[in-house]
C-alpha positions in Angstrom: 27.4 153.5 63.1 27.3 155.9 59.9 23.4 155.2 59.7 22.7 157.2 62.9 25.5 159.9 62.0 23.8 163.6 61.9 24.4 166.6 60.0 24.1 168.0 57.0 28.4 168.8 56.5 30.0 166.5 59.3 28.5 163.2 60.3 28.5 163.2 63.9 26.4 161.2 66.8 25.1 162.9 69.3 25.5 162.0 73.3 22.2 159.8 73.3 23.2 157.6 70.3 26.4 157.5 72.0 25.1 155.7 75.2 22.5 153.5 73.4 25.4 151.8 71.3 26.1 148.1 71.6 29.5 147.3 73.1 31.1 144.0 72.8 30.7 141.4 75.7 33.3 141.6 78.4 33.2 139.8 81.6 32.4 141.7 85.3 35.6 143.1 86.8 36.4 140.4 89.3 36.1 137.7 86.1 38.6 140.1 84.1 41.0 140.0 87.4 40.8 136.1 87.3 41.7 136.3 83.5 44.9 138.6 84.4 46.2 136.2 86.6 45.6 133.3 84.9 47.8 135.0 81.5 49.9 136.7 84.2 51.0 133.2 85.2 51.8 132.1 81.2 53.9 135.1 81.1 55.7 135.1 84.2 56.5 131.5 83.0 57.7 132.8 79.6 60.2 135.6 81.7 61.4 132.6 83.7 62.5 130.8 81.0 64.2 134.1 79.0 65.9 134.6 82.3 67.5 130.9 82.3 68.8 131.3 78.4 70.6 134.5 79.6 72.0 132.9 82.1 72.8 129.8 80.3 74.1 131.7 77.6 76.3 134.0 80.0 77.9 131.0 81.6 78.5 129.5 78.6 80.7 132.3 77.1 82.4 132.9 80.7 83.2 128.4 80.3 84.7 129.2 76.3 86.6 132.4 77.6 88.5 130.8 80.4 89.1 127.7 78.1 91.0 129.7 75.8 94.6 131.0 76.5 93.8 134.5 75.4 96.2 134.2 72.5 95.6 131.1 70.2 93.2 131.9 67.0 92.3 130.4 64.0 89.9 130.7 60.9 86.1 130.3 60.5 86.9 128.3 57.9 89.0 125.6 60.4 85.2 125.4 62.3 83.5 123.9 59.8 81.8 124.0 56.1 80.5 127.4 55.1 78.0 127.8 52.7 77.0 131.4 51.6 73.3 132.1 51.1 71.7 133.1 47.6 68.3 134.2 47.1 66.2 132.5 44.9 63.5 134.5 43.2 61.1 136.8 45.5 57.9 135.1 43.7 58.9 132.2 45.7 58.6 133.6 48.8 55.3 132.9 51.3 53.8 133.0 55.0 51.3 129.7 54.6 54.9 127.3 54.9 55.3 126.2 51.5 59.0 125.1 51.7 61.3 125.4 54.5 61.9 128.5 56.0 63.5 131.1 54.8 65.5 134.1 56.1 67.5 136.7 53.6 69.4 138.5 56.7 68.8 139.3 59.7 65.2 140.2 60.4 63.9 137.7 62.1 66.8 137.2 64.3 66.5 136.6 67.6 68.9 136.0 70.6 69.6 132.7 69.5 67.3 131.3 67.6 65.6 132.8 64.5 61.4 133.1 64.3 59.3 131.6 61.2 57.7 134.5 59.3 58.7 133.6 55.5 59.2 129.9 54.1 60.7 129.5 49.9 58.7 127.2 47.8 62.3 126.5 45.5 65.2 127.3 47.9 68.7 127.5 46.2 70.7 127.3 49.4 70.2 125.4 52.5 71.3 125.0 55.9 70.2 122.0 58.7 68.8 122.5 61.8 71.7 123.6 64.0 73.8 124.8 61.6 75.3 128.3 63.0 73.5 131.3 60.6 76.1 134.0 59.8 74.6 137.8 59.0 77.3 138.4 56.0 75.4 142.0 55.3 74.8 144.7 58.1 75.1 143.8 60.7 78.0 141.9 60.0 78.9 138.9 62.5 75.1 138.6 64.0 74.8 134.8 64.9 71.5 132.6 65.1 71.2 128.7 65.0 68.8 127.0 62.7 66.2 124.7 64.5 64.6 123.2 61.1 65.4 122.8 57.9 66.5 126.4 56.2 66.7 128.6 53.4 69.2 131.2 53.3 69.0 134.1 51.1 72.3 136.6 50.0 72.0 138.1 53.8 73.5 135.3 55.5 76.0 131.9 55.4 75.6 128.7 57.3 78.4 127.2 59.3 78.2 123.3 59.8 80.8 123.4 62.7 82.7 120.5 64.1 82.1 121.4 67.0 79.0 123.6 67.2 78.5 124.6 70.4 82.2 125.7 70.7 81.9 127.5 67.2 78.7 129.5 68.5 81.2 131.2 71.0 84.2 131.4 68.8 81.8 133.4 66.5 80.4 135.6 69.0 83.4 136.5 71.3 85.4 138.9 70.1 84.4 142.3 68.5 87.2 142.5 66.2 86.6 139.4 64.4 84.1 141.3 62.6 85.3 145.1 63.1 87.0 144.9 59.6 83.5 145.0 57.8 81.4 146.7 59.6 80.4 149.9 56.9 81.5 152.9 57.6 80.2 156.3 56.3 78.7 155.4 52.8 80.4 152.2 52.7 77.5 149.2 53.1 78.8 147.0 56.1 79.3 143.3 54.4 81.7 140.4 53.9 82.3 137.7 50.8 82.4 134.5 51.5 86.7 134.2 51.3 86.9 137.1 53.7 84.3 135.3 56.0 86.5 132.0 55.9 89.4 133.8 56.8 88.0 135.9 60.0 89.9 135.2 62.8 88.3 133.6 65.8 89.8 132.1 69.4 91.0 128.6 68.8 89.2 126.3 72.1 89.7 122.9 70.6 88.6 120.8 73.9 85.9 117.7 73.6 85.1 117.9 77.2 84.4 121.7 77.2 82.0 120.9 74.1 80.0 118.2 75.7 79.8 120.6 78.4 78.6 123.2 76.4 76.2 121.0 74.4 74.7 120.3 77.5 74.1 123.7 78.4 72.7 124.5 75.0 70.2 121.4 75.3 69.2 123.2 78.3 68.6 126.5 76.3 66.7 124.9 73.8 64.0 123.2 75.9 63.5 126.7 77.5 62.8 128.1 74.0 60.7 124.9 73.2 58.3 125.9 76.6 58.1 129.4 75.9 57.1 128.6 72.7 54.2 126.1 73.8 53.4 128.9 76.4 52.9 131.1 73.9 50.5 129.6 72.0 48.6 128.2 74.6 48.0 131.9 76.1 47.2 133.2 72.4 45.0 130.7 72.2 43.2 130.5 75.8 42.6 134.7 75.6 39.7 135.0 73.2 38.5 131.5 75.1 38.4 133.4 78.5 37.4 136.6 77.4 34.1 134.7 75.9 33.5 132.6 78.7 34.1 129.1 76.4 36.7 128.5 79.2 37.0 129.7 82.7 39.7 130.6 84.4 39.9 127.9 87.1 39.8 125.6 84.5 43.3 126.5 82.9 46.3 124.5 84.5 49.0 126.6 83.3 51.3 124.0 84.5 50.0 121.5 81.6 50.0 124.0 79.0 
């Protein structure tokens, strides 16, 4: 484009050079509308899903609060092993997945489950996939679970829980078990790892209401799974309809 610019002080193109300028292919209109349904559908899929884990995790908080008698509490620490996180050094840190994963706080947090952005080729501390990942910096108390493998960095602790799918509520139920340190004015919100072991949490000890629970959360978890396949497969399919490689009435979104 700067080879047909004009002018002796500002390049500039003038209205001709405008209309003779190559644009990039794109499909006739009707194609295009074919295109939007077909990634309307992948995405409507995708809100489907998100709609069940709310739910899914709504009931599931409702089934822990009206297991617990409103008054008996205990200690993180009574859930399970804690491990706080440490970072290893930054020139260890990637985005081509050398090593597991790894996550210094909460960044890459979502509503349960955390996404891969940065992996540690020499971890120092490691949790398992479905270990409970604690923020211990601001925000304080912000839960995820690990679904591989995972390096934690000074941001966070891991929670092997004896019963994890209780523990996940426990953790996230009340407000004031983390109230005490959030930060306030200049004060940086964060927790050690005795203080975090001695948080107080409701005490649900009930095998039946964790089986219940577990069977919720493998529930949730095969919702993530799809989304996650749906994802890709409309990443992938867009730049292969948009180039006519693939046509729309081709795509089963169903098989994706």
């Amino acid at each position: 484009m700067s080879a047909r610019s004009e002018g002796s002080t500002v390049p500039h193109l003038n209205v001709g050079d405008i209309r003779d300028l190559p644009l990039a292919f794109l499909p006739p209109v009707e194609e295009q509308r074919r295109i939007a349904a077909v990634l309307g559908a992948f995405d409507d899929l995708i809100d489907t899903n998100q709609r069940l884990m709310t739910r899914f995790d709504q009931l599931g908080m409702v089934m822990f609060l009206q297991a617990w008698d409103g008054t008996a509490v205990t200690t993180v620490e009574s859930l399970g092993a804690v491990t706080m996180g440490q970072s290893p050094p930054s020139s260890t840190y990637n985005e081509v997945g050398d090593g597991p994963v790894f996550f210094q706080g909460v960044r890459d947090f979502g509503d349960r489950y955390p996404s891969s952005r940065v992996f540690c080729s020499a971890p120092t501390r490691l949790a398992d996939s479905g270990d409970i990942l604690i923020a211990v910096r601001a925000p304080v108390g912000e839960t995820n679970v690990a679904v591989t493998e995972t390096a934690i960095g000074r941001g966070l602790a891991a929670l092997r829980a004896n019963q994890p799918a209780i523990a996940l509520r426990a953790l996230r139920a009340l407000d004031s078990t983390w109230a005490p340190h959030q930060g306030t004015g200049t004060v940086f919100a964060a927790i050690n790892g005795n203080d975090l072991r001695a948080a107080i949490v409701p005490l649900v000890a009930d095998s039946e209401l964790e089986r219940d629970l577990q069977a919720l959360d493998t529930q949730h978890r095969a919702c993530a799974i799809e989304s996650e396949h749906l994802r890709a497969a409309r990443d992938e399919l867009l730049p292969l309809l948009i180039s006519g490689a693939v046509s729309p009435g081709e795509v089963d979104v169903g098989a994706a």
